[in-house]
N, C-alpha and C positions, 0 to 999 in steps of 0.2 A: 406565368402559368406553370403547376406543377405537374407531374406526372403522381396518379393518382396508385398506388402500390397497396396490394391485401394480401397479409398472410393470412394461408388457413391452415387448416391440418387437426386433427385429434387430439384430443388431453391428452398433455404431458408431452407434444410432442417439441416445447421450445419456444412456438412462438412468441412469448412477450419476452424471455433472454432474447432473441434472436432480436426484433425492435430496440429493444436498450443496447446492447453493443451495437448496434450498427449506429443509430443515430447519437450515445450519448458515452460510447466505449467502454459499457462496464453494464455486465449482466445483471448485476445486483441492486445496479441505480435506478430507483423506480422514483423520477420527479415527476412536478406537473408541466413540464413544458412540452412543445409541440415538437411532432415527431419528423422533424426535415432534416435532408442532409441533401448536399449535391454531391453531381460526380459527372466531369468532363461538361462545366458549363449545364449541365442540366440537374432541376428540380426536382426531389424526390420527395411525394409524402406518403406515410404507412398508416395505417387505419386499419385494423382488424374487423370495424362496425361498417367500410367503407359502404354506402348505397352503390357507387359505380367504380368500377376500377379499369385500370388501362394494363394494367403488369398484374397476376399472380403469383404469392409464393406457396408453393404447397411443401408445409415444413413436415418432414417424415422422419420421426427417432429411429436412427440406424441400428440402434442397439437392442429396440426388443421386435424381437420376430415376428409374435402373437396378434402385432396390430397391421399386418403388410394386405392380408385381404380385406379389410376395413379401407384401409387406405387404395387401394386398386379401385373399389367399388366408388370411394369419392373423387377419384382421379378422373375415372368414365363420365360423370357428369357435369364437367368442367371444360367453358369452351372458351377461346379466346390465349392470349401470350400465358405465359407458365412458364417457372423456373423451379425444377424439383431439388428442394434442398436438403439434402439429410445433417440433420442436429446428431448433436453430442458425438463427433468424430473423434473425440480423444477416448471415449470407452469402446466402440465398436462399431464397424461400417461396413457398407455390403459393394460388391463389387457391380461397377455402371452396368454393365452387359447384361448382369442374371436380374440386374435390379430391374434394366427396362425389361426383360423379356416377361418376366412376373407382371408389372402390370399392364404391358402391352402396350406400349409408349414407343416411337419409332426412335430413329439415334437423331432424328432435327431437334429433339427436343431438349433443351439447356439441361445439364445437372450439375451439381456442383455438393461438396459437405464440406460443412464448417462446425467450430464450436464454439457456442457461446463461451464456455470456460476459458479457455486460452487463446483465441481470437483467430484460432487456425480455418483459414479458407475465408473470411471476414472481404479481404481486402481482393480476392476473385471475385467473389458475387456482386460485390459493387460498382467494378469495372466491367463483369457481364453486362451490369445495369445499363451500367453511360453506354455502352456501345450500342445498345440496343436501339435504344432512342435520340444519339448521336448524330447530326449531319452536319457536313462540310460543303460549302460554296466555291468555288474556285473561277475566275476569270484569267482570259488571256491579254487582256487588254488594259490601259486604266482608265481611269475615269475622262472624261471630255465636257468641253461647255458648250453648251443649246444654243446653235447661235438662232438670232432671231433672224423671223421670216421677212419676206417683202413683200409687197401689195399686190393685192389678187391679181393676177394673170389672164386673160381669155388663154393663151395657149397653153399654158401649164394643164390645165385639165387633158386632154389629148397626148402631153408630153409625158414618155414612159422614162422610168429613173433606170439608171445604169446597173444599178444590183440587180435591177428585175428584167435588164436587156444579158444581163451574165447567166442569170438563170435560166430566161427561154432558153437562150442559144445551147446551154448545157444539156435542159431536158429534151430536145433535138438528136440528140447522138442515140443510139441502138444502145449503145454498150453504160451507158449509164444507165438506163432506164433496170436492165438488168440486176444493179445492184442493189445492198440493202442501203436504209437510209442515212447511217452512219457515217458509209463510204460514200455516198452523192455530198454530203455535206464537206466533206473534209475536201471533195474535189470542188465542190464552190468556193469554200476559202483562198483555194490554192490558186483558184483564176483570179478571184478577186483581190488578191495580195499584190500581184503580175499588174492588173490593171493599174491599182492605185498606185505603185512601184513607178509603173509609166509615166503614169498621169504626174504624180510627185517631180520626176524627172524635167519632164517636160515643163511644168511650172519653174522650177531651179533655174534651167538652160533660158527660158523665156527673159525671168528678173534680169538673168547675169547680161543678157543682150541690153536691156531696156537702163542700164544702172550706167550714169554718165561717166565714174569710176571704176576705170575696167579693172576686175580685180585676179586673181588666179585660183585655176581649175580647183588648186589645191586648197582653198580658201572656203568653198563652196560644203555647207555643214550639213551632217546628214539628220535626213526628216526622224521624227517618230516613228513607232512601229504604228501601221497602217490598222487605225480602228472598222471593224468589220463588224456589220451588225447581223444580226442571228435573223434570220431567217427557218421558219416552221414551218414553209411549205411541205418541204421533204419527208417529217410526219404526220402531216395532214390532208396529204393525198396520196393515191396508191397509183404509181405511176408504172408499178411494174403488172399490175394486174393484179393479183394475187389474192384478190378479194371477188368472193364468187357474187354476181350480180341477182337478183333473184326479181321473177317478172313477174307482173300479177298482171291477168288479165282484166281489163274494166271495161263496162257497154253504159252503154249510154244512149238515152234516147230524145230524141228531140220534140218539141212542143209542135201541137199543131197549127198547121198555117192560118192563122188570123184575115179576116177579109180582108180586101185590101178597102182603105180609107177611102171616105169620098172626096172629092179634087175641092182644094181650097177655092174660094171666090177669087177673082182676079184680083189683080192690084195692080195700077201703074207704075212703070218703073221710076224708081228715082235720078233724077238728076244729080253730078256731081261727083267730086271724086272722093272713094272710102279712103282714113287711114288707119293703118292696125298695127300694132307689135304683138309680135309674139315671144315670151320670154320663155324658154326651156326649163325643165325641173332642176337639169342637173347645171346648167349655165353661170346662177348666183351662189349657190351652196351646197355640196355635197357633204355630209353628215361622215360617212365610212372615211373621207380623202382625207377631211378637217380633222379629225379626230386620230386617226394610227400613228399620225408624227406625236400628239402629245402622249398617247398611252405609251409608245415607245419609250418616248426620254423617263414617264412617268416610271414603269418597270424597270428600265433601266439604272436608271438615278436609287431606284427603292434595293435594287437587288447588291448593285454596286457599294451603298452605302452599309446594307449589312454585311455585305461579304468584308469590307473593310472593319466594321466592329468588331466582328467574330474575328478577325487576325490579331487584331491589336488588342482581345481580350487573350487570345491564345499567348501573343508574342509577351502581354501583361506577365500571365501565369507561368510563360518558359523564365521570362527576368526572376522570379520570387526565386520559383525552383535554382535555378541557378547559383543565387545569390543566397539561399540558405545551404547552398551545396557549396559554397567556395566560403562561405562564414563556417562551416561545420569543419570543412577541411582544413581552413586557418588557424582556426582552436586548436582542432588535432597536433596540426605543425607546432602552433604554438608551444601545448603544452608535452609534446616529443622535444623540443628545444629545452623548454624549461627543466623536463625528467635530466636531459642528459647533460645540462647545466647542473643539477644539483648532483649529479651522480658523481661527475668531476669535481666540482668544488667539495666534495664529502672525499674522494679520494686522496686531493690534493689537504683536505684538513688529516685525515689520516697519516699521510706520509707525514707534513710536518711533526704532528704529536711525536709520531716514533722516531722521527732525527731529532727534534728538540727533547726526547726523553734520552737518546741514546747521546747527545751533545753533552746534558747532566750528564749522566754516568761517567761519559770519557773525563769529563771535568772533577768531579767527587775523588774519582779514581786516579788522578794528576795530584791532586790536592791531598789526599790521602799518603801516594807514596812520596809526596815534599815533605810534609809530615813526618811521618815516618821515619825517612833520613835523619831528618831533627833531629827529634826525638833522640834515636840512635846515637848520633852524634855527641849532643850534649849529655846521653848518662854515661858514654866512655867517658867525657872529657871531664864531667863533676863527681864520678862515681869515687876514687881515692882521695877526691880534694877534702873533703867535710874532716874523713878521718886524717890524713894526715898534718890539717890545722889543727883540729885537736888535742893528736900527739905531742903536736911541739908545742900545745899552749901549755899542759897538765907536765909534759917535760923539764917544761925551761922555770917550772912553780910559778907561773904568771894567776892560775885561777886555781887554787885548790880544792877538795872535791871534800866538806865540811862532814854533808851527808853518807858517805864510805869510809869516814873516819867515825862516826858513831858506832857505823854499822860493826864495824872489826871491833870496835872497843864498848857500847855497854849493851847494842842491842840483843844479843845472842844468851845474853841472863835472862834479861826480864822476859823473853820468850818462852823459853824453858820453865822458867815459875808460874807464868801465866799460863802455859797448858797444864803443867802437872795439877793447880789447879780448879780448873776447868774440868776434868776429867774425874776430878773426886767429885766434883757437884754431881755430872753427870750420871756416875754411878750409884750414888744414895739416893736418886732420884727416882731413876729407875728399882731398885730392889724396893723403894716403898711403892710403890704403883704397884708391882707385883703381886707384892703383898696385900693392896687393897681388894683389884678385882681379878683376882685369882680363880676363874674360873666360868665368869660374865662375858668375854669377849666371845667365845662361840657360840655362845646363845644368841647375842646381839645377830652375828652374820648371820645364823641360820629365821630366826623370826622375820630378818627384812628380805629375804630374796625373793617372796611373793611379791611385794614392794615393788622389789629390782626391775621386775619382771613385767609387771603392770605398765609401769613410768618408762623399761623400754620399747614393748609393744606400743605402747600410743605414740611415741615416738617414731617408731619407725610407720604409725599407719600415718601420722602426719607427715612423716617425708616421704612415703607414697603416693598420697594427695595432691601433693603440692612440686612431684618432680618434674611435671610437664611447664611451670612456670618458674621454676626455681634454676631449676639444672640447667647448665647450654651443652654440656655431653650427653647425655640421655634423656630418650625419650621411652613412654609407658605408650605402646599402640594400642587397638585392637583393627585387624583389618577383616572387613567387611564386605559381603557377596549380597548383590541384587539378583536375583529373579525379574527375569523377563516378563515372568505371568508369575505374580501375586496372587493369592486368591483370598481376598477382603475376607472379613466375618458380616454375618447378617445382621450382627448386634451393630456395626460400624455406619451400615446404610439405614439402618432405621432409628437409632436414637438420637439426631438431633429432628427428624420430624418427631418423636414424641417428645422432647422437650419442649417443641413450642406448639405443642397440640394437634399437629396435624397429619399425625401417624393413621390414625381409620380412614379416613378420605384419600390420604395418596395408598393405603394397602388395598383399596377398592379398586382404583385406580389401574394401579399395578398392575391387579390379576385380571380386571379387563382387557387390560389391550395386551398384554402378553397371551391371552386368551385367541384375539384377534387373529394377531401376527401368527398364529400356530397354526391356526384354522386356515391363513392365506397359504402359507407354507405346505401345510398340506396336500390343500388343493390347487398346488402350480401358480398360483396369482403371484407369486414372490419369489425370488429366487433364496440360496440361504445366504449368501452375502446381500443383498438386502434387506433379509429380516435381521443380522445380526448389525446389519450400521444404522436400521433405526433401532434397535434397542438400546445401543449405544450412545443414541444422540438425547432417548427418552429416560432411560433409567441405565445409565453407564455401568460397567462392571469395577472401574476403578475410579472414583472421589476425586476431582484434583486436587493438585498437591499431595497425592497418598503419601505417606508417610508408617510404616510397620515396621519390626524388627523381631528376630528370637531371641529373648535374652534370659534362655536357659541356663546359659554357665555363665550369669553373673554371681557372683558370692553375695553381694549386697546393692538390692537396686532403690534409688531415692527416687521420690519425686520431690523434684525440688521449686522453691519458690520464692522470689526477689520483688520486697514490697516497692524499691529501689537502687534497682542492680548497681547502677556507680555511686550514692550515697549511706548513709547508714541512717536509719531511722528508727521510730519507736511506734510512729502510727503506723498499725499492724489492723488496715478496716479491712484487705480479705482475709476470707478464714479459710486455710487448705484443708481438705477435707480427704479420706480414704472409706470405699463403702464395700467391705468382702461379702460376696455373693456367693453360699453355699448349692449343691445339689438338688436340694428341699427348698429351696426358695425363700430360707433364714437369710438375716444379716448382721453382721454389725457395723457401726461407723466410728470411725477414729477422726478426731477434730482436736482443736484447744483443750474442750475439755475431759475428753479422753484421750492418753497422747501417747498410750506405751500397750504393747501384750508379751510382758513378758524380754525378751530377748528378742522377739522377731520380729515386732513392728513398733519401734520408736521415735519421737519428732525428738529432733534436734536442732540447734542452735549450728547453723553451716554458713556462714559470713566468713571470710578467707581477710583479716585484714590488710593482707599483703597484696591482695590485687587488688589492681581497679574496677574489675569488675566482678562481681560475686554474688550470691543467692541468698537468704537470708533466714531461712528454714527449709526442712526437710522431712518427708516422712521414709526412714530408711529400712526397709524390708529384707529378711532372709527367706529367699524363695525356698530352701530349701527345709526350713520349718512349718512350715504352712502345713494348716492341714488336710489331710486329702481329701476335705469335702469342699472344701473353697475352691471353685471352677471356676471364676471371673472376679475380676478387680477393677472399681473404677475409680478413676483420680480425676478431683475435681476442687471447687473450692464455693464458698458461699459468699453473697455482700448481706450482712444486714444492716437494717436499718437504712434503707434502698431509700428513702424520701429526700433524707438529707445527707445522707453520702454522694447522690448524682449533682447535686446543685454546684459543682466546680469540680471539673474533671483534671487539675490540669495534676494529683496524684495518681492519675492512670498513664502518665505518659513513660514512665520509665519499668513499670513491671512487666514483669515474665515468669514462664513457668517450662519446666522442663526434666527429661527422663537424665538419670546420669549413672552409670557406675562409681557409687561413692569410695569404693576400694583405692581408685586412682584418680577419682575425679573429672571422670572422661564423661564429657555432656552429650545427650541425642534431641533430636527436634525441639532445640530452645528456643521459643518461642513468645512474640511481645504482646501480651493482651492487649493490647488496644488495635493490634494487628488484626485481631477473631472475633473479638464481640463489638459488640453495642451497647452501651450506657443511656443510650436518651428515652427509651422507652421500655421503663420496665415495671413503669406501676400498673398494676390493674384497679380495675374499679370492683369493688367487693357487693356484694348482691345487699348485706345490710348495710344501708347509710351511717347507723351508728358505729361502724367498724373503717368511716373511711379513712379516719386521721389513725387505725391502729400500723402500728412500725409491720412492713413489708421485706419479705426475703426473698433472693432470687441465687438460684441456682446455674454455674458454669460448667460442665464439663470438658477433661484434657483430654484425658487417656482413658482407652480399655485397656485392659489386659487380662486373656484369658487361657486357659487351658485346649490346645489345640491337638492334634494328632501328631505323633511323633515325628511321623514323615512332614509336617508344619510345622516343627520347632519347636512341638508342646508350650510351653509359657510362650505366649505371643501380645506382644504390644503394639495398642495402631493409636494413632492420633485422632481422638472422635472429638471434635468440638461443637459445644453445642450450649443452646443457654433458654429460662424458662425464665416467665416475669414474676414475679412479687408476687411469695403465698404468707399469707396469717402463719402464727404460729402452731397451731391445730392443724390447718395445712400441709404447713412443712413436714411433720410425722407423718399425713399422710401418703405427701407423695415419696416417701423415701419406700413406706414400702411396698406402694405400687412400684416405681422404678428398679427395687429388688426381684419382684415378680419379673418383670419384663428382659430383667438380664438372665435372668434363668431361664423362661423361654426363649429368648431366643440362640440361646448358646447351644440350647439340645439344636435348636433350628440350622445352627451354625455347621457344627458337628455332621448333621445330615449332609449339608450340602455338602462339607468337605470329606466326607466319605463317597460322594456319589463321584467327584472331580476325580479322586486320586483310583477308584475303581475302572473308570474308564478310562483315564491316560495311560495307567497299569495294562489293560485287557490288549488298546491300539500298540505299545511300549512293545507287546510278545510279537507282533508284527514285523513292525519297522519303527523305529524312533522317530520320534515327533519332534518338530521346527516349531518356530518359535509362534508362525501362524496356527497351524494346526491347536498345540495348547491352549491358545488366544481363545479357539472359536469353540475349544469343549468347554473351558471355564465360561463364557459367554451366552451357549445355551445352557449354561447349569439353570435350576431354580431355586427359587430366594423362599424356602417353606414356610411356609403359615405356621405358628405359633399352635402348637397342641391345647393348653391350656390359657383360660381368659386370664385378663389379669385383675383379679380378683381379691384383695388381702385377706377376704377370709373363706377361698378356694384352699384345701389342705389336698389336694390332690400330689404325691411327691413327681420328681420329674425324673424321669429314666436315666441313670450315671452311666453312661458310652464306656464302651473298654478303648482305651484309648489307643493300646497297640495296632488296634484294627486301622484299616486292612492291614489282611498279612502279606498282600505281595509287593514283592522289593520293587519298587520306582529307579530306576536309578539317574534319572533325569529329572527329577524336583528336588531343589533344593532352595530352601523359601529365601526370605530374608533375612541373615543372621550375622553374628559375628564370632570371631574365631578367638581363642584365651589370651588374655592379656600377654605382651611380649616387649619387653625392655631392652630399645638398643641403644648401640654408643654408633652417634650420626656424625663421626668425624671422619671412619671407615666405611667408604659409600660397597667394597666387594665384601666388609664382614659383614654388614647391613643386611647385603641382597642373598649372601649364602644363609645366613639366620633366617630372613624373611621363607626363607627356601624350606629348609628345617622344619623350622615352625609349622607350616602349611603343611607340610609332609607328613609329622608327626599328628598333628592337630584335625586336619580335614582333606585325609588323603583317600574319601571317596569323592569329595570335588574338585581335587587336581585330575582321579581317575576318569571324570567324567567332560576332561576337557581333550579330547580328541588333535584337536590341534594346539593346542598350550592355551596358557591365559598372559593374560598381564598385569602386570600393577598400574594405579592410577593413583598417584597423589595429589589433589587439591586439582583436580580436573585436568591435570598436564601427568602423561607417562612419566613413569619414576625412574629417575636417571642421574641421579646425585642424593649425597643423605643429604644434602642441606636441605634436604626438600622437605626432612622429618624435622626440622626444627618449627615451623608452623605449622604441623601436622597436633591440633590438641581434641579435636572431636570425632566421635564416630562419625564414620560416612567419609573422611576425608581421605585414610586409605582404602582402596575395597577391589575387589579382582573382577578384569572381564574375559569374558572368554573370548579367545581368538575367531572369529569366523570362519569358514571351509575356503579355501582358497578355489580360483577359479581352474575348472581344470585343465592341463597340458593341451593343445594341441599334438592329434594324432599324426606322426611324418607316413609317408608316402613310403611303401615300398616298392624300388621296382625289380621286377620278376630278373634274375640272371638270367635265362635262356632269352631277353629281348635286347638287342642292341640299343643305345642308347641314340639317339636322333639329332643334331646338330639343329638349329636355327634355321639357318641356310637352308638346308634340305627341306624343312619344315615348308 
């Protein structure tokens, strides 16, 4: 049998979190099995729909206010056991005393808070449970055997039993009768212990007479403890009085007297003698006598046998306990044994290394200076032998020297002839040369130094390119600053819903419940950290994985593209594409087949064959040529011929695409296409059937990049990825320039919002400066504006050009995502490293050192910067980049104490 458990309580306030962790340990787990759990041997089942219930819980969200006299009003109509629980204790909870006085609940009544989330209070409420409905049995005696009866007795009936000759006699005395029935009971025990004591006695002494083997005193073993059976008189009659009697008077009246009958006829007597028995009711069988010996053993036997179950289930449960308490602490030991086994055998491998490296050395260095000696030894002792064998050889004419006898005798002519001439050649050689190009040679120098010039330049941009792979003393950085609060463009959240169509239904969407949430905000339904964490959960202020940068002071930025980043290839099926988006809603597009403007946007052939990894074209831009009507840029690429390009992917598996600084070849968000799209569906079905077999083209987007506010970083790049299915070739015109349309509104869109963010952090800023939450929650109520104009391709409405300077007031607490000017060191001096790295920053961007209140730090490659070797893997943005320090917590104020008060002693105290 279980105990039948209902929460109730008002929406939202828990109850179904509150059933799943308790029965199944996890808020979140909503299976279908049934809702039991025990605790202390007893059955608990929960039911929310229960028809009857034995336990209440009335679950009360501690955290909102708003619902306390709702809750009061349902608390008064509830009768029966209750246990008031208040939910969500890890956000907020009200204090027992003010809680009952509010709904007017005495203090008998259980409270308790827990939290679904973190299981705080969880493991009180359930031991409230078991206690509640918890009982315990206890006897003093154990169990005994029924001995059987004997054969009916005539004088047994008449014969009173000894317990019931202990009790008269007891309820005899004045002074008992006085007490309560607790104490008469404990005083029958106490006689009837004495009796049976006796009695025991006296059977012992009787055996030891009657035993033909006299044995000693000391021999004589002591009885059991003396079973003493319960007796209920003592609450089942009021012996002290105490019970007021109450008399009813009753009348009664009697029948009237009946005549009296007439006298029967005679009869003569009979002769002989009557015989007669008479057997009494109570003589053969009395029903109450027969019967309380067996109800007796019967309760007795029932009661004795569960008290025994419930020990031995309890004594069950203390063994587990224990025995998962001395297994958990044997582990423990174990593996504290094992830590400090391995701690010493690690220290004992240590020592040895270093004796066995310092044994080498002493050895090396033994070996070295035996050596040594040698060595010494033997060049004194060979050093004059060589020559003065010599001596006496060429002395004594044994070996004559053939070749120094030429030398003195014919070589010193022919040498002489053979220069003088040598030297006449030389000279008529010369004077004819002279006389040829007499006048040619400075013309030569001066026509090739353009030449010179050209073929050093590329040289040296290719040892620019290639110094972070080439070089092991220098590295080419740029280091890098995150913003805490990014503030995305509106073009970044809406164009991959209008690549795959479903930009009008989520911007409905949008502006409805953002609609909503404003209206709740307003009118108190919501607090505003509620409406900003569901906006957050509904339409985020930041994309995961964001990804942005400024890269205003790059000199040349690529988008780069690897059909086959570790192989070289020639199948070149995607097409990188570049689409400039002017003010007026023009564009043009650069592809394969237009691949250059000029000086400022050309594709290039960028395959490094010296790495093993590398990109395979590029589209490389000079931001600073561009002209000032082009406000956004998007990088992206094409497939055509989608039908039969998809049908084996395994050409997707090695491409990538990604932003780079081609000046030094420093990569940003490289990234693996097969990482962001999807291949398997991207055909559509075309509305004419005869157009179904025509070649299909689909559209990828990488990057935005557009023209932002100064105080943004002006040129800003964010990572938009986004992909459209298979358009006809009529199509594809025209979705290019619909999607020109759409960048151009929403940049003016962009613009707005990021004027309205940097206006208002500006106005708070003349205040008090703003943390990192505060920014969070102005960028987060920003809105996302509606697009002015339709997008329409033959809407010639122009679109308003923003002065970009705007606003004019100084921020000086935004500072977006960006990077600082290329800076080249030598990573073998880790303090020239860190005083340049210093410099640099100083010269470079020293209103964001200014705006670090308590310093920053460097971070390379995710670990503090604390060696140059650190810059030897350091080849992409993002790997170094600065964090600001946090406010340190503050001092502890000391105590002062006043001079005029003497100071106090302990003792005295």
């Amino acid at each position: 049998m279980s105990i039948q458990v209902q929460p109730i309580g008002l929406d939202g306030s828990g109850k179904t979190s509150l059933i799943n962790h308790m029965v199944r340990g996890d808020a979140n787990r909503h299976d279908q099995e049934s809702n039991y759990f025990s605790q202390n041997g007893v059955r608990f089942e929960l039911n929310e729909d229960a028809a009857r219930s034995d336990l209440i819980l009335f679950c009360l969200d501690g955290s909102n206010f708003q619902q306390l006299p709702a809750n009061k009003e349902l608390i008064s109509k509830i009768n029966g056991k209750i246990i008031i629980v208040q939910t969500k204790s890890d956000i907020q909870t009200i204090d027992y005393d003010e809680l009952r006085d509010f709904l007017g609940v005495d203090s008998t009544t259980p409270m308790v808070s827990v939290s679904s989330h973190n299981g705080e209070g969880m493991k009180e409420l359930k031991q409230m449970m078991g206690e509640m409905f918890h009982q315990r049995f206890e006897f003093q005696a154990e169990p005994r055997v029924v001995q059987s009866r004997g054969k009916y007795k005539i004088n047994q009936q008449t014969q009173v039993s000894k317990p019931q000759q202990t009790f008269d006699k007891l309820m005899q005395e004045k002074r008992i009768k006085i007490m309560d029935p607790m104490q008469q009971e404990q005083e029958y025990i106490r006689l009837e212990k004495e009796r049976i004591k006796m009695e025991n006695m006296h059977s012992q002494l009787n055996s030891f007479k009657k035993k033909p083997k006299k044995e000693e005193l000391y021999d004589i073993k002591a009885t059991a403890n003396p079973k003493i059976q319960v007796n209920l008189m003592f609450f089942l009659t009021d012996s002290a009085g105490t019970i007021q009697t109450t008399t009813i008077p009753v009348e009664t009246q009697t029948d009237e007297f009946k005549p009296k009958p007439k006298e029967p006829d005679y009869v003569p007597k009979k002769t002989g003698i009557d015989a007669a028995t008479q057997v009494e009711d109570y003589e053969l069988f009395d029903f109450d006598r027969e019967v309380t010996p067996i109800l007796d053993v019967i309760c007795t036997k029932t009661l004795e046998q569960a008290c025994l179950e419930i020990e031995q289930e309890e004594e069950y449960q203390a063994m587990i306990r224990f025995k998962d308490a001395f297994d958990k602490k044997r582990q423990n030991e174990k593996q504290r044994q094992k830590e400090v086994v391995e701690n010493e055998l690690e220290q004992i491998r240590i020592k040895n290394g270093i004796l066995k490296k310092h044994r080498i050395k002493d050895l090396n260095i033994q070996r070295l200076v035996q050596k040594t000696q040698a060595m010494k030894i033997a060049s004194q002792y060979l050093k004059p032998l060589q020559n003065h064998v010599i001596q006496q050889v060429f002395q004594s004419g044994l070996y004559p020297n053939e070749f120094e006898d030429q030398l003195k005798t014919q070589f010193l002519d022919w040498l002489v002839q053979k220069t003088h001439s040598e030297v006449l050649t030389i000279a008529q050689t010369t004077h004819q040369m002279k006389n040829v190009f007499t006048g040619q040679f400075d013309n030569i120098l001066v026509a090739r130094k353009p030449f010179d010039k050209v073929i050093e330049k590329k040289k040296q941009i290719q040892e620019r390119r290639l110094l972070n792979y080439n070089s092991h003393e220098q590295r080419a950085i740029r280091i890098t600053y995150y913003d805490n609060n990014p503030v995305q463009s509106v073009t970044l959240v809406a164009l991959p819903k209008f690549l795959d169509g479903s930009y009008e239904e989520w911007r409905k969407t949008y502006e409805t419940r953002i609609a909503e949430l404003e209206t709740k905000l307003d009118n108190n339904e919501i607090q505003e950290k509620d409406f900003l964490e569901q906006k957050r959960q509904e339409y985020p202020d930041l994309i995961e994985n964001y990804q942005g940068l400024s890269v205003n002071n790059f000199r040349r930025l690529a988008f780069s593209f690897a059909h086959d980043q570790f192989y070289v290839t020639k199948d070149f099926k995607f097409k990188p594409m570049i689409m400039l988006v002017k003010s007026d809603g023009s564009y043009e597009v650069y592809d394969h087949t237009n691949q250059r403007q000029g000086k400022t946007i050309k594709l290039k052939k960028f395959r490094q064959k010296s790495l093993k990894v590398s990109d395979d074209e590029a589209f490389v831009i000079r931001l600073s040529d561009l002209s000032e009507e082009v406000v956004s840029i998007l990088f992206g690429f094409y497939l055509p011929d989608v039908a039969n390009n998809t049908k084996a992917l395994e050409w997707t598996q090695n491409a990538r695409f990604g932003i780079q600084d081609s000046e030094y070849y420093i990569p940003f968000a490289q990234t693996q296409v097969k990482s962001v799209f999807k291949f398997e569906d991207l055909l559509k079905v075309p509305e004419d059937p005869e157009q179904a077999d025509a070649p299909q083209t689909a559209f990828f987007s990488c990057f935005i990049l557009q023209k932002r506010y100064k105080q943004l970083g002006s040129w800003y790049v964010e990572l938009a990825t986004g992909q459209t299915k298979g358009f006809l070739k009529n199509e594809f015109e025209q979705f290019k320039e619909k999607l020109a349309i759409f960048l151009a509104n929403h940049y003016e869109s962009t613009l707005e919002r990021d004027k309205d963010v940097l206006n208002v952090i500006a106005e708070k800023e003349k205040e008090n400066p703003l943390n990192f939450e505060q920014k969070q929650i102005i960028i987060s109520k920003s809105k996302l504006y509606s697009p002015r104009r339709q997008s329409d391709p033959n809407d010639s409405v122009p679109v308003t050009q923003a002065n970009l300077d705007e606003p004019t007031d100084v921020i000086k607490s935004i500072f977006p995502h960006h990077t600082i000017d290329t800076l080249i060191l030598d990573i073998a001096d880790f303090e020239q490293a860190e005083g340049r790295i210093i410099s640099h920053l100083t010269t470079y961007a020293g209103d964001l050192i200014n705006s670090c209140p308590h310093g920053f730090e460097l971070i390379a490659r995710k670990k503090p910067f604390l060696k140059a070797k650190q810059l030897k893997y350091i080849r992409e943005i993002a790997q170094l980049f600065i964090v600001r320090k946090p406010e340190p917590p503050p001092e502890p104020e000391e105590i002062v104490q006043p001079q005029d008060q003497d100071p106090v002693d302990d003792q005295d105290q």
